[in-house]
N, CA and C atoms as an extended XYZ file, in Angstrom:
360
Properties=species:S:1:pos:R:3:atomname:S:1:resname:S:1:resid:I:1 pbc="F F F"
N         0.842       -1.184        0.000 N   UNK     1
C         0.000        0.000        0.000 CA  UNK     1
C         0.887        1.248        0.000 C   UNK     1
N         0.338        2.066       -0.845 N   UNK     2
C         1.256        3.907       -0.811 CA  UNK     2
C         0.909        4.484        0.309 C   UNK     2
N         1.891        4.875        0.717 N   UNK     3
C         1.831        5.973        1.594 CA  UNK     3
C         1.455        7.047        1.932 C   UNK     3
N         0.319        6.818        3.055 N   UNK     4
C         0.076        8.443        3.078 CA  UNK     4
C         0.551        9.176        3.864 C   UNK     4
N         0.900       10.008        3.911 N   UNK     5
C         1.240       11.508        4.746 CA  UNK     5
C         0.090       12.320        5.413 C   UNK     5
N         0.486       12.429        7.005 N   UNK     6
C        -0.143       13.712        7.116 CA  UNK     6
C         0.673       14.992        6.800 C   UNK     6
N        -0.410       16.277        6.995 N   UNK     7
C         0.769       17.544        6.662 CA  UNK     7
C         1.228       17.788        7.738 C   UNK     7
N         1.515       17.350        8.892 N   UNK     8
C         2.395       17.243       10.182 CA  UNK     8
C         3.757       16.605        9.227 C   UNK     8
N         3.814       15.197        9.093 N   UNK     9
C         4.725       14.376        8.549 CA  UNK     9
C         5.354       15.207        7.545 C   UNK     9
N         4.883       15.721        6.432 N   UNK    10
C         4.892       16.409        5.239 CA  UNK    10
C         5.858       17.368        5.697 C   UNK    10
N         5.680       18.640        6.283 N   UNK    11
C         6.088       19.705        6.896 CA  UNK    11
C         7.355       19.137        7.231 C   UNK    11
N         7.437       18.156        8.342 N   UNK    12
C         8.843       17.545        8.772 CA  UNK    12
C         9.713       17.490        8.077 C   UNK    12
N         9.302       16.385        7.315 N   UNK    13
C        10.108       16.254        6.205 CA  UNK    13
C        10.963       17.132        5.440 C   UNK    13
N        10.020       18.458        4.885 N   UNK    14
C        10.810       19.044        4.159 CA  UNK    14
C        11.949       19.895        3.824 C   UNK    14
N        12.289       20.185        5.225 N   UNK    15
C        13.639       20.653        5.284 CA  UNK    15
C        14.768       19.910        4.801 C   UNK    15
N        14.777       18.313        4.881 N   UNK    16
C        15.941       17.938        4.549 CA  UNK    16
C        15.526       17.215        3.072 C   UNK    16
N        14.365       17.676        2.488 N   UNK    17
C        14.286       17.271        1.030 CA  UNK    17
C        14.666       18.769        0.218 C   UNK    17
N        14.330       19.923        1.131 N   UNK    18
C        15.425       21.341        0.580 CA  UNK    18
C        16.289       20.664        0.305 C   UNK    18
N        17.130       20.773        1.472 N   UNK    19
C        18.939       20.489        1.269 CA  UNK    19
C        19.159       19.730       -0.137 C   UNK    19
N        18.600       18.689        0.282 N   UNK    20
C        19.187       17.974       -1.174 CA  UNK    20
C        18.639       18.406       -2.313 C   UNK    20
N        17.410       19.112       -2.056 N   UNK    21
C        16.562       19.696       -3.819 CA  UNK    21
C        17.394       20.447       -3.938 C   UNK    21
N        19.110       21.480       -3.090 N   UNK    22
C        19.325       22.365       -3.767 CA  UNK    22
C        20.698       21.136       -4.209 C   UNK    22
N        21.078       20.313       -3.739 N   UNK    23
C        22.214       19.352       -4.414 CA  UNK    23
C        21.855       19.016       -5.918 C   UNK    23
N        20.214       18.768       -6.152 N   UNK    24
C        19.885       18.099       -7.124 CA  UNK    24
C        20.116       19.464       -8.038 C   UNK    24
N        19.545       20.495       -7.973 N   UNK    25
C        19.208       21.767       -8.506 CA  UNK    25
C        20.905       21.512       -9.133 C   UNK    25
N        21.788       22.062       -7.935 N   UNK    26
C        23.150       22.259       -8.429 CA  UNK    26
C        23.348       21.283       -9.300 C   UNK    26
N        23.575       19.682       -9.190 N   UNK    27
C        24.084       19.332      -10.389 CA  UNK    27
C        23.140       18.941      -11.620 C   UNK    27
N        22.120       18.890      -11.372 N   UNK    28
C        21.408       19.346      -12.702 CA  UNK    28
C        21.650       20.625      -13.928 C   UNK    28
N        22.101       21.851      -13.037 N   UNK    29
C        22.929       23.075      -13.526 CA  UNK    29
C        24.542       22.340      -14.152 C   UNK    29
N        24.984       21.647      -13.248 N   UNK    30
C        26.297       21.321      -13.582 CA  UNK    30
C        26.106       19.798      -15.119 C   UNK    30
N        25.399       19.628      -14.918 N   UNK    31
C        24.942       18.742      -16.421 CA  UNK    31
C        24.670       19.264      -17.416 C   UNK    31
N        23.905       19.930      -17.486 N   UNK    32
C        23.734       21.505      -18.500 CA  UNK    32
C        25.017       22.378      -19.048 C   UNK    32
N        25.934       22.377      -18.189 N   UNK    33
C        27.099       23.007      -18.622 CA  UNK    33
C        28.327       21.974      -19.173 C   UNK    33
N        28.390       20.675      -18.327 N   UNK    34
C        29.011       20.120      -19.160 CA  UNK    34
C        28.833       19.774      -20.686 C   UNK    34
N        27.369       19.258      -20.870 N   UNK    35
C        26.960       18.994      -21.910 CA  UNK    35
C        26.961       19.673      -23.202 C   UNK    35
N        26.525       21.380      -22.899 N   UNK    36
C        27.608       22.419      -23.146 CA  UNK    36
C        28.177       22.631      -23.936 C   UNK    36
N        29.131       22.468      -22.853 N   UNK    37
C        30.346       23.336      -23.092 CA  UNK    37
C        30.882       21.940      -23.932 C   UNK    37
N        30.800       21.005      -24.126 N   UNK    38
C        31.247       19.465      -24.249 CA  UNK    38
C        30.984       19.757      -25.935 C   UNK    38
N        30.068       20.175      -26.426 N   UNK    39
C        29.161       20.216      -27.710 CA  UNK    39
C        29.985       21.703      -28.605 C   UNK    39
N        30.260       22.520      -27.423 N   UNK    40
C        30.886       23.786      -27.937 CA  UNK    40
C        32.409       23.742      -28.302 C   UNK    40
N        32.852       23.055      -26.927 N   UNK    41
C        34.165       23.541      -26.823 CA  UNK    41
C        34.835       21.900      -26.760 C   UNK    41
N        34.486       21.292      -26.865 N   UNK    42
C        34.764       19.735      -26.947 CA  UNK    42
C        35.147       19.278      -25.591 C   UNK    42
N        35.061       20.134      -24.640 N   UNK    43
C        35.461       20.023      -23.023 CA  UNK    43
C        34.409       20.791      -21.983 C   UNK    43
N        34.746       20.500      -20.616 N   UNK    44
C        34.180       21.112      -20.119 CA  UNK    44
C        35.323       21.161      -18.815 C   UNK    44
N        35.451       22.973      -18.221 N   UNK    45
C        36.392       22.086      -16.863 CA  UNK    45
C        35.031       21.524      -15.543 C   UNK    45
N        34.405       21.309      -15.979 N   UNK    46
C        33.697       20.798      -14.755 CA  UNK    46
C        33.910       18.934      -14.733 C   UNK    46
N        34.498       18.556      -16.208 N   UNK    47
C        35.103       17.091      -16.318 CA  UNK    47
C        34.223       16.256      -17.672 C   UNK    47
N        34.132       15.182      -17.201 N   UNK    48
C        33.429       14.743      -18.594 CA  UNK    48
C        32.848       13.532      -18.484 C   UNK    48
N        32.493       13.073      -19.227 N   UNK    49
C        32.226       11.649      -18.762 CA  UNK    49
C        32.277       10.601      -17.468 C   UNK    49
N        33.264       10.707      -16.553 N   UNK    50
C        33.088        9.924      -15.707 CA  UNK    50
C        32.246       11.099      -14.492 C   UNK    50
N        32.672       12.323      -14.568 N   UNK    51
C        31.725       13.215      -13.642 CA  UNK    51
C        30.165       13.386      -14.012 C   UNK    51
N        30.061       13.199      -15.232 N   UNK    52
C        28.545       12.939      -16.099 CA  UNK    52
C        27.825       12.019      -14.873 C   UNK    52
N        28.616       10.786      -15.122 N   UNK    53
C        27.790        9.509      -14.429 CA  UNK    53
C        27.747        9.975      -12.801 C   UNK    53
N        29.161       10.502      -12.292 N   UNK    54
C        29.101       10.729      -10.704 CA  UNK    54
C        27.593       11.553      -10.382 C   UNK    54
N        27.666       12.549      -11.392 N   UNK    55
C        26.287       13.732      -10.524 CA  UNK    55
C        24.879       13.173      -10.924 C   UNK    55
N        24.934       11.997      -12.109 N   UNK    56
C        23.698       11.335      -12.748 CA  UNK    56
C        23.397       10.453      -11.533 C   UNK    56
N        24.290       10.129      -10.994 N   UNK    57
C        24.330        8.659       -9.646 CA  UNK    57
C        23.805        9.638       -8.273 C   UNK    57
N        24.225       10.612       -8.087 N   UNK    58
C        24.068       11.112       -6.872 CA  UNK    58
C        22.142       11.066       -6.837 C   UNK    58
N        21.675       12.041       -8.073 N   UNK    59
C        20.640       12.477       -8.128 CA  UNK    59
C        19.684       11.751       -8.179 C   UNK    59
N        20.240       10.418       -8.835 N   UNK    60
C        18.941        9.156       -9.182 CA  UNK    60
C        18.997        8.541       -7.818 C   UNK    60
N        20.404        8.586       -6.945 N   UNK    61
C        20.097        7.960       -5.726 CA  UNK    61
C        19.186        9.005       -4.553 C   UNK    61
N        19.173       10.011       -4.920 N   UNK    62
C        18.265       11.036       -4.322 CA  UNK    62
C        16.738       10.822       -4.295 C   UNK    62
N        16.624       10.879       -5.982 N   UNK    63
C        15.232       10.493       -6.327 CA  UNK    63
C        14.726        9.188       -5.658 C   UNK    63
N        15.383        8.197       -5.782 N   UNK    64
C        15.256        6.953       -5.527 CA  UNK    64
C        15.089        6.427       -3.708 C   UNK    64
N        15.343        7.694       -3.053 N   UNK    65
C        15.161        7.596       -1.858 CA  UNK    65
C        14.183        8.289       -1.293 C   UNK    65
N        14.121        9.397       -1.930 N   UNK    66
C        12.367        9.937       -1.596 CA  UNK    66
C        11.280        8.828       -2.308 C   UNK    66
N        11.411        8.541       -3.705 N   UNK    67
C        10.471        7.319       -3.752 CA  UNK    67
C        10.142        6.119       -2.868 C   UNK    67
N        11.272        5.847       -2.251 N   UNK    68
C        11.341        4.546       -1.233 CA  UNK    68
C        10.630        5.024       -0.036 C   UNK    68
N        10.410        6.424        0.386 N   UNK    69
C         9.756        7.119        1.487 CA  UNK    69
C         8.196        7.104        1.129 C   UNK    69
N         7.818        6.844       -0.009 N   UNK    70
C         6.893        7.555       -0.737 CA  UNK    70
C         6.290        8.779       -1.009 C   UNK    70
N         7.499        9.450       -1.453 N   UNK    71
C         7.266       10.879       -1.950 CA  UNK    71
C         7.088       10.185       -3.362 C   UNK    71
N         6.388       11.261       -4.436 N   UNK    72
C         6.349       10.957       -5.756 CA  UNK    72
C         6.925       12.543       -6.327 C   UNK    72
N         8.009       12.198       -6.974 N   UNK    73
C         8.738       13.059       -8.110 CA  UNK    73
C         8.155       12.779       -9.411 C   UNK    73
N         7.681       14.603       -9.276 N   UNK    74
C         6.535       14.543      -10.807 CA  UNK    74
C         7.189       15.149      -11.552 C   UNK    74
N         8.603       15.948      -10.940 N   UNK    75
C         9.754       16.852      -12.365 CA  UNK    75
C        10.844       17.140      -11.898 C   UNK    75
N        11.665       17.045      -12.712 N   UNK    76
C        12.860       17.556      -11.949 CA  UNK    76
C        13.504       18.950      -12.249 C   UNK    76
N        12.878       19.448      -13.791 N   UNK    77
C        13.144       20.811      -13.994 CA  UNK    77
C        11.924       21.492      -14.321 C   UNK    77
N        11.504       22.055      -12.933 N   UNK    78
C        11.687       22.368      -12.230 CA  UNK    78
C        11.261       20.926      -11.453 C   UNK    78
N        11.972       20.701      -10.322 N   UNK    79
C        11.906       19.893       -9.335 CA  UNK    79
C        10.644       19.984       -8.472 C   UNK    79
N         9.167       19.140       -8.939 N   UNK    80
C         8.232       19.303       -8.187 CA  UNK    80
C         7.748       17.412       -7.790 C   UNK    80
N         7.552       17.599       -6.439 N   UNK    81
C         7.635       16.281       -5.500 CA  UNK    81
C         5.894       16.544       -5.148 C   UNK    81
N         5.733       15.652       -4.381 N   UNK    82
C         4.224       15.500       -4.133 CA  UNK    82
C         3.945       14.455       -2.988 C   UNK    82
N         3.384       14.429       -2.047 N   UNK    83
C         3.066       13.666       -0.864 CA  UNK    83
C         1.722       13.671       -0.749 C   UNK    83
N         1.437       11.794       -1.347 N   UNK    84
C         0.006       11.676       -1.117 CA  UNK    84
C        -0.551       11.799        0.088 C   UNK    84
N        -1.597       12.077        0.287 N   UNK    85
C        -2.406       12.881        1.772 CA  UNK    85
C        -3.981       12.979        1.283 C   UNK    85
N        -4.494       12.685        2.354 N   UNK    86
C        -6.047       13.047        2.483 CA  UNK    86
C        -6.473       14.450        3.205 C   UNK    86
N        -7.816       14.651        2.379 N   UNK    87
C        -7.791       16.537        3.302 CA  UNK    87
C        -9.252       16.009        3.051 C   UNK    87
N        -9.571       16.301        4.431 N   UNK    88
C       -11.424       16.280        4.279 CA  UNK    88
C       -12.060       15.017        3.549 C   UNK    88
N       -11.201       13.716        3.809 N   UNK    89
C       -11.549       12.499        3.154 CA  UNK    89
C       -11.410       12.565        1.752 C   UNK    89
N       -10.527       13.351        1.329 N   UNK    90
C       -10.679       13.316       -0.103 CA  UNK    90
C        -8.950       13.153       -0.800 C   UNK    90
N        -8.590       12.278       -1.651 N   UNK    91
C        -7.661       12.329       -2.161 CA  UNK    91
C        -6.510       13.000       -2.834 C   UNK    91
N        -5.557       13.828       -1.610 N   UNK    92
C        -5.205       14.577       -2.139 CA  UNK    92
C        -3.506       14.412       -2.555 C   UNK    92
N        -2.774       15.587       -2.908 N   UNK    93
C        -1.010       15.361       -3.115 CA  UNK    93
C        -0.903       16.372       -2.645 C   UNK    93
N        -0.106       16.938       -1.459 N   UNK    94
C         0.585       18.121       -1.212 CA  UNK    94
C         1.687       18.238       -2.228 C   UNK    94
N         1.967       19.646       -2.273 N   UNK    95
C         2.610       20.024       -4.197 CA  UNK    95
C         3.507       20.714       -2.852 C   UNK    95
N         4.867       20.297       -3.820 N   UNK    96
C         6.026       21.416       -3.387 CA  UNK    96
C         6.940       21.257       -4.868 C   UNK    96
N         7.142       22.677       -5.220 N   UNK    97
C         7.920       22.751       -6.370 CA  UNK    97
C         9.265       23.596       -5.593 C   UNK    97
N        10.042       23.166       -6.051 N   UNK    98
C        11.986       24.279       -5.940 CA  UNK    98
C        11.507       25.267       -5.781 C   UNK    98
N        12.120       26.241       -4.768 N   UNK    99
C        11.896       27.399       -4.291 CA  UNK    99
C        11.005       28.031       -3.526 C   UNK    99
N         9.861       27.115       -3.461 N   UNK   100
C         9.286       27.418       -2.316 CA  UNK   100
C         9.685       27.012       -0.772 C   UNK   100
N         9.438       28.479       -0.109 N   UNK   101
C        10.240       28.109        1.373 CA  UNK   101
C         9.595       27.033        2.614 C   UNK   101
N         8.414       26.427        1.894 N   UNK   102
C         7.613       26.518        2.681 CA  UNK   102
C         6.375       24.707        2.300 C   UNK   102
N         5.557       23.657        2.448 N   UNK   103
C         4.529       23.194        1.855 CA  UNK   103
C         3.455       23.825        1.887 C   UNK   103
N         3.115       24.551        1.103 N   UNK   104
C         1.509       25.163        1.503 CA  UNK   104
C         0.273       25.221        0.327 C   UNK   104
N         0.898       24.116       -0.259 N   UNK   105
C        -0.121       24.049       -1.652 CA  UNK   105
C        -0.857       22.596       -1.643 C   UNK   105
N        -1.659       22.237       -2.301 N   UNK   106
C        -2.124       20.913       -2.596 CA  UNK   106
C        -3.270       21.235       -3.779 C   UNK   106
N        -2.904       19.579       -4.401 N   UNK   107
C        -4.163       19.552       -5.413 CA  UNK   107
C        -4.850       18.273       -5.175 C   UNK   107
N        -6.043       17.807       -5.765 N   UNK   108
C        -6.480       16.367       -5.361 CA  UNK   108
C        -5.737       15.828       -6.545 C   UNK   108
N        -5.625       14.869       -6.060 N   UNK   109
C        -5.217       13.581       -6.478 CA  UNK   109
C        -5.707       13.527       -8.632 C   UNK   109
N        -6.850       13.458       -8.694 N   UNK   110
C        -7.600       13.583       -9.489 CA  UNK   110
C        -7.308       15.011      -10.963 C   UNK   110
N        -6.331       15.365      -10.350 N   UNK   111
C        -6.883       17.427      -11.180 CA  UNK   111
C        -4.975       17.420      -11.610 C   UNK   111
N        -3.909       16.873      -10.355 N   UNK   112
C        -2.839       17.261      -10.596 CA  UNK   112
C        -2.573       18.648      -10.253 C   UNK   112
N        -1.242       18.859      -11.197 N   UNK   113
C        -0.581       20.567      -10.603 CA  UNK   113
C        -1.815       21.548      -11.064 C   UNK   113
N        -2.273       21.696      -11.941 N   UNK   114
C        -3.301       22.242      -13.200 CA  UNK   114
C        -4.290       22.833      -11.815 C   UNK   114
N        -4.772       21.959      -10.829 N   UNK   115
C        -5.876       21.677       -9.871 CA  UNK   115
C        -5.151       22.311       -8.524 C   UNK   115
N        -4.160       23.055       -8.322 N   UNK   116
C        -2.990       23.546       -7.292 CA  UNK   116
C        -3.987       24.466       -6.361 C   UNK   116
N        -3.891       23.982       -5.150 N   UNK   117
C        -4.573       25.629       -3.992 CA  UNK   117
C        -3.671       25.390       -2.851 C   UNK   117
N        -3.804       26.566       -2.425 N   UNK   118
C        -3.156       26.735       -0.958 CA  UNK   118
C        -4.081       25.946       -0.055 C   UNK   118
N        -3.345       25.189        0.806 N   UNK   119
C        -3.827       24.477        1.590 CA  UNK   119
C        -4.576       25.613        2.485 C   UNK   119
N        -5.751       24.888        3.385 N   UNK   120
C        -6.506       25.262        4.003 CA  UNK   120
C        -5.521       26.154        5.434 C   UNK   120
């Protein structure tokens, strides 16, 4: 069975899914430039190929550990996560996208980001 969250749990959580959303953020930026500069300049000093795979490994093991929590990663650029939760018996996902300081959104289950409100 998936996991649900309350927004007690939710809230907890998200400080240390920041931290790493800004690890992911950074080398997602740093993939972008290798790739690049790789295409431009036939190099990159940020490295090449074997640093490709290092920051590809970090991030999938990132992803791969909020999934195992049951968070669901719906993007990564921009980086928006989702914690299934019920509100008023009804099926919902608390929405947190990059840069917000804060969880204070949700949509049901049913509607997606499209369906987004500030939580009650």
């Amino acid at each position: 069975m998936d996991r649900i969250f309350t927004l007690d749990e939710a809230r907890a959580l998200l400080p240390g899914i920041i931290a790493e959303a800004r690890e992911i953020v950074a080398g997602r930026a740093d993939l972008a430039e290798i790739a690049f500069d790789r295409e431009a300049a036939g190099g990159s000093r940020l490295g090449g190929l074997p640093e490709i795979k290092a920051i590809e490994a970090r991030i999938q093991e990132t992803l791969s550990r909020w999934g195992d929590q049951g968070i669901e990663v719906k993007g990564i650029a921009p980086l928006l996560i989702d914690f299934p939760a019920q509100l008023d018996g009804v099926s919902v996902r608390l929405c947190w996208i990059e840069g917000e300081p804060e969880l204070a959104w949700y949509h049901r289950t049913d509607l997606g980001f499209p369906g987004r409100r500030p939580l009650p």
